[in-house]
C-alpha positions in Angstrom: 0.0 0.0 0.0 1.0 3.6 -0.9 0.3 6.8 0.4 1.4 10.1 -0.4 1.0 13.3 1.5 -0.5 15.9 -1.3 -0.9 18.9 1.0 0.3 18.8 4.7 -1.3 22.4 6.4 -4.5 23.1 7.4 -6.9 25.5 5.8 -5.7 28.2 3.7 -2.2 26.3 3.2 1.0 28.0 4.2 1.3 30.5 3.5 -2.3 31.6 3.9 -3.2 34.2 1.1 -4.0 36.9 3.4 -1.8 35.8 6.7 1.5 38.1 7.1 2.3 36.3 10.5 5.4 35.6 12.1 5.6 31.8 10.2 3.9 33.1 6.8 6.3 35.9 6.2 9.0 34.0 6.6 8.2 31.0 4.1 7.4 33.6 1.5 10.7 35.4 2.0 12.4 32.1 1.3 14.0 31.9 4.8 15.8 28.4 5.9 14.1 26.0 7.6 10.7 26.7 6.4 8.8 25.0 3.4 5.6 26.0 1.8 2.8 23.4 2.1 -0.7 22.9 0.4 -4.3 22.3 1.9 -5.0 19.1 3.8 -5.0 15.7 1.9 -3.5 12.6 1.4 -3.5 9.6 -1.4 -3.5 5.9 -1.3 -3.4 3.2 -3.2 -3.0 -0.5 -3.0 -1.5 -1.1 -6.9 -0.1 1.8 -7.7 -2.3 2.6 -10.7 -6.1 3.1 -9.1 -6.0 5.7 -6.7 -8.2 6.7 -3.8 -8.0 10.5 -2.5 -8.8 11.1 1.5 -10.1 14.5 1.5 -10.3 16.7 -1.5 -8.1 20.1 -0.8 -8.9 23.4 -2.6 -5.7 22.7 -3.7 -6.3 19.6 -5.8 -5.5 20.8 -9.1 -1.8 21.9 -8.0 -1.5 18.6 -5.9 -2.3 16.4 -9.3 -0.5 18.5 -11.3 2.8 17.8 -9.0 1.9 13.8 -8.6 2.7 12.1 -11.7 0.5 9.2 -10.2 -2.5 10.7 -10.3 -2.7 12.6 -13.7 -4.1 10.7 -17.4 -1.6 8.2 -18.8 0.1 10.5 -21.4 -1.0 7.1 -23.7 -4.4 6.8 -22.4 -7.7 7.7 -23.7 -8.9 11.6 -24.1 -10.4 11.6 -20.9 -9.3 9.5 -18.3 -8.0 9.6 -14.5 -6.5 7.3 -12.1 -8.7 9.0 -9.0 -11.3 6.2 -8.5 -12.6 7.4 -5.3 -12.7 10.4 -2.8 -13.3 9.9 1.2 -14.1 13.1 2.7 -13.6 13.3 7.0 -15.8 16.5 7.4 -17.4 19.1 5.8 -14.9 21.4 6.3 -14.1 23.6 3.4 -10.7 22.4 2.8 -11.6 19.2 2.7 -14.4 19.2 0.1 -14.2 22.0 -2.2 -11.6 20.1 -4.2 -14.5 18.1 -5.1 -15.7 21.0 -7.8 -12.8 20.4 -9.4 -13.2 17.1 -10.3 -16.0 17.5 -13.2 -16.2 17.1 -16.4 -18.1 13.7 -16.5 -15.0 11.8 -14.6 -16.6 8.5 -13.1 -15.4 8.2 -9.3 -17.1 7.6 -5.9 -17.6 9.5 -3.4 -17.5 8.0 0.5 -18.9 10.2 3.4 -20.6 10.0 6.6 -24.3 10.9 6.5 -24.0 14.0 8.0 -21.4 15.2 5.0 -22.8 13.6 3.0 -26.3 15.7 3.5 -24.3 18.7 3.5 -23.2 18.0 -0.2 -26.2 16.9 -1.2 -27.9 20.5 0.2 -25.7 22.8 -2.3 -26.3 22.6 -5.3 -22.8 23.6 -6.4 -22.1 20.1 -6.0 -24.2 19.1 -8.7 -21.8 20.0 -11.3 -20.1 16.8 -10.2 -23.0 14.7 -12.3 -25.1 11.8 -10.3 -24.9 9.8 -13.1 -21.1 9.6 -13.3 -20.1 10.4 -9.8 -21.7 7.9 -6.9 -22.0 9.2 -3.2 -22.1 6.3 -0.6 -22.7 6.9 2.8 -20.4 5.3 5.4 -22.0 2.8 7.8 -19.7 4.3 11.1 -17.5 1.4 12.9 -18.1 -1.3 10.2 -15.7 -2.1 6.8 -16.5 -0.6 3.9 -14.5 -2.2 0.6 -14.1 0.9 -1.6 -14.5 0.5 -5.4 -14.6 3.2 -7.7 -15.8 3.2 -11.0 -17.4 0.0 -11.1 -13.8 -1.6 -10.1 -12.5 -3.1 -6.4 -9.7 -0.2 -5.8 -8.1 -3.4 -3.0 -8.7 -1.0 0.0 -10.9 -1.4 3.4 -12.0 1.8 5.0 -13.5 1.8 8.7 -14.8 5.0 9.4 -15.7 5.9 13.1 -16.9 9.0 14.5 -14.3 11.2 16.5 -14.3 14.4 19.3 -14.7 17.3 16.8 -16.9 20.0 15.9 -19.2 20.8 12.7 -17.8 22.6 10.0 -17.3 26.5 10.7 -20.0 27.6 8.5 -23.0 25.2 9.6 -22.3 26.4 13.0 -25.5 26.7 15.1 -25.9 28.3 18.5 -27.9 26.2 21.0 -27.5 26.3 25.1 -25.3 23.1 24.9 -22.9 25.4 22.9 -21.8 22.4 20.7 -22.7 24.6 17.7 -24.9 21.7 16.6 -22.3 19.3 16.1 -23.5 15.1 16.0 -21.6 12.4 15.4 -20.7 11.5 12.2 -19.9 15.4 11.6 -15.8 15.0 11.8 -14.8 11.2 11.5 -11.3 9.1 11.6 -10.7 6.1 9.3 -9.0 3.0 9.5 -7.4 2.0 6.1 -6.5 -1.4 5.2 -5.1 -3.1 2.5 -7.2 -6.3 1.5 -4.2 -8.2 0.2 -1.5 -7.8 3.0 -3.9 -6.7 6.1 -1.5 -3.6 6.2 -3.3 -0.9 8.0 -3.1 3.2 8.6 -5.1 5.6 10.7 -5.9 9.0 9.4 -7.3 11.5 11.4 -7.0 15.2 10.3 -9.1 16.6 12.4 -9.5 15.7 16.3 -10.8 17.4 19.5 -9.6 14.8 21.9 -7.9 11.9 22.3 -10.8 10.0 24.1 -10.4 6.5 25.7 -13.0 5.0 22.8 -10.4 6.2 20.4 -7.4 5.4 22.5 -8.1 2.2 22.3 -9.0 1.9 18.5 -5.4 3.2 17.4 -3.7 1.5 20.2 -0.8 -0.5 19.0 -1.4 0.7 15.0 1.7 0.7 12.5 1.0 4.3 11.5 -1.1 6.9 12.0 -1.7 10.7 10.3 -3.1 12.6 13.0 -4.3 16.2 13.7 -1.5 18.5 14.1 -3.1 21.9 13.3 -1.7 24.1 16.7 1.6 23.4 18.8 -0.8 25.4 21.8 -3.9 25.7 22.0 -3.9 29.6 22.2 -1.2 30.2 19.9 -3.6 31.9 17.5 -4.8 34.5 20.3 -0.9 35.2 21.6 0.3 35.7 18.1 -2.7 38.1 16.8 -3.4 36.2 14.2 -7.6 34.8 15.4 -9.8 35.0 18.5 -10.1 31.5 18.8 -9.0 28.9 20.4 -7.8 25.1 19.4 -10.1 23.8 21.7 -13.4 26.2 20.3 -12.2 24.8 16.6 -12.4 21.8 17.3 -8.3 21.0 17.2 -6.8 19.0 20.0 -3.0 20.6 20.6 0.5 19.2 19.9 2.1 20.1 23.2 0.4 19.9 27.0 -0.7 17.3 29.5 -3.9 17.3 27.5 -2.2 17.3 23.8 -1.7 14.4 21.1 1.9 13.9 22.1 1.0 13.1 25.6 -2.2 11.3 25.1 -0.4 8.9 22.5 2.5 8.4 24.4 1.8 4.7 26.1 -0.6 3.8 23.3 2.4 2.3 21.4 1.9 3.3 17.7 5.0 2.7 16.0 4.8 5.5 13.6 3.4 8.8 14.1 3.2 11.9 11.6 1.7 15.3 11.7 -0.4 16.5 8.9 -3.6 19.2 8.9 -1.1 22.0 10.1 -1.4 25.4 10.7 0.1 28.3 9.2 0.9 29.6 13.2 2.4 26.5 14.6 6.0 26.7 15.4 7.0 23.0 14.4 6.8 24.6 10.5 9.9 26.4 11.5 12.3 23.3 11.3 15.4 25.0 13.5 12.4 25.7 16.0 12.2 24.3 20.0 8.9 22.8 19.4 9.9 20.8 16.3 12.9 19.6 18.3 10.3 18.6 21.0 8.2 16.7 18.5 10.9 14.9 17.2 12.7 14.4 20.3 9.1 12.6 21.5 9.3 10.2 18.3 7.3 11.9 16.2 7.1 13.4 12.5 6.0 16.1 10.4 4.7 15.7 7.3 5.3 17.3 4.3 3.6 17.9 0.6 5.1 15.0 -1.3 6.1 13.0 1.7 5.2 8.8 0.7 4.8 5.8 3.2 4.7 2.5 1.8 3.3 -0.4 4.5 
């Protein structure tokens, strides 16, 4: 099984269009140490030719365009792609607007939890991507789902469970429980096997907690892409850049008694990377204390074009 990191930051990329903070500056002046990074989304495949995308970034034009293994055969047919199949984690704008891009009449599936999947089906932007071409399949939660695409088995098995989180930013709701309307299914984690091998992955992007439920579902995994978005949880407010926190957005932190670093530490996964980050978390800044503390704590940071192979 192969997977390739296509964009490693969280939403707006790095650097953000309109951010001219401390760590955004500095990647566009070119400074050492820092390396630009696009939207949120990973790859994987278990052949190397049929391809299943995990999140669809704004981005996804760029990302294809620098992945050789997921643009047309130079001797293949006028229209053709090796993207079989999209699984989105949340409604989150970076992680579904990439879907827009992906018309023109191109057969693949679409995998979602009910909840995103309603969201889709609400705006009608999304009907560009025509039903008769493009299939959307709702996830049954915490049972395996083989994923085929194009009327073809793509070899992968995706568990999808429902994780701490909150709904996406704009279908916030106020309500006295202050959960902004957010249900289970709204942000979710999968479990990705390979059919062949039994090779497994975890991918998480997006994470609130590190609850005991999912403590003991990624206990002792061979890999896992988690949520790395904030080093602190108030590193936006201290730096001037939002008025939120990690924990309001949904984001569990990198650092702290309560942060992913910590609540993984005797849970025994053998490989751990970083990916959804933000454009104001220090570990960007390679020469940085807090990347030396993340990698000093076994951990790693994933970059655009990074690829695992289990």
């Amino acid at each position: 099984m192969i997977i390739k990191v296509l964009g490693s930051a969280a939403g707006g990329g790095f650097p953000q269009w309109n951010c001219n903070g401390f760590h955004s500056s500095r990647v566009r002046a070119g400074e050492a140490g820092y390396k630009p990074r696009l939207q949120s989304s990973l790859a994987v495949s278990a052949n190397g030719d049929d391809w299943v995308l995990l999140n669809a970034s704004p981005d996804i034009r760029q990302q294809i365009n620098e992945t050789p293994e997921l643009q047309p055969a130079r001797s293949g047919p006028l229209r053709a792609s090796p993207i079989k199949a999209v699984v989105v984690t949340n409604a989150d704008v970076d992680h579904i607007t990439g879907l827009l891009s992906l018309r023109e009449g191109q057969p693949f599936t679409i995998y979602a939890s009910d909840r995103v999947l309603a969201t889709l089906n609400s705006n009608s932007i999304f009907d560009v991507l025509a039903a008769d071409k493009v299939k959307r399949t709702v996830f049954e939660l915490d049972k395996p789902t083989r994923i085929e695409g194009a009327g073809t088995d793509l070899g992968l098995i995706v568990e999808a469970f429902a994780v701490p989180g909150k709904i996406a930013l704009f279908l916030e709701k106020g309500g006295a429980d202050n959960n902004f309307g957010s249900r289970d299914g709204d942000t979710i984690g999968l479990k990705v096997t390979d059919s062949k091998t039994g090779k497994a992955f975890f991918y998480i992007p997006g994470v609130a907690e590190i609850d005991p439920p999912l403590a003991d579902k990624i206990r002792g995994a061979d890999l896992i892409f988690l949520d790395g978005t904030l080093f602190t949880d108030d590193e936006m407010l201290t730096q001037g850049l939002l008025n939120k926190t990690g924990k309001r957005m949904g984001h569990i932190s990198v650092s702290g008694p309560d942060g992913s670093i910590a609540a993984l530490s005797s849970l025994n996964v053998k490989r751990r990377i970083y990916v959804h980050i933000n454009n104001s978390n220090p570990i960007l800044d390679e020469n940085s204390e807090a990347r030396k503390v993340v990698e000093a704590s076994g951990w790693e940071v994933g970059f655009d074009g990074m690829e695992v192979r289990l």
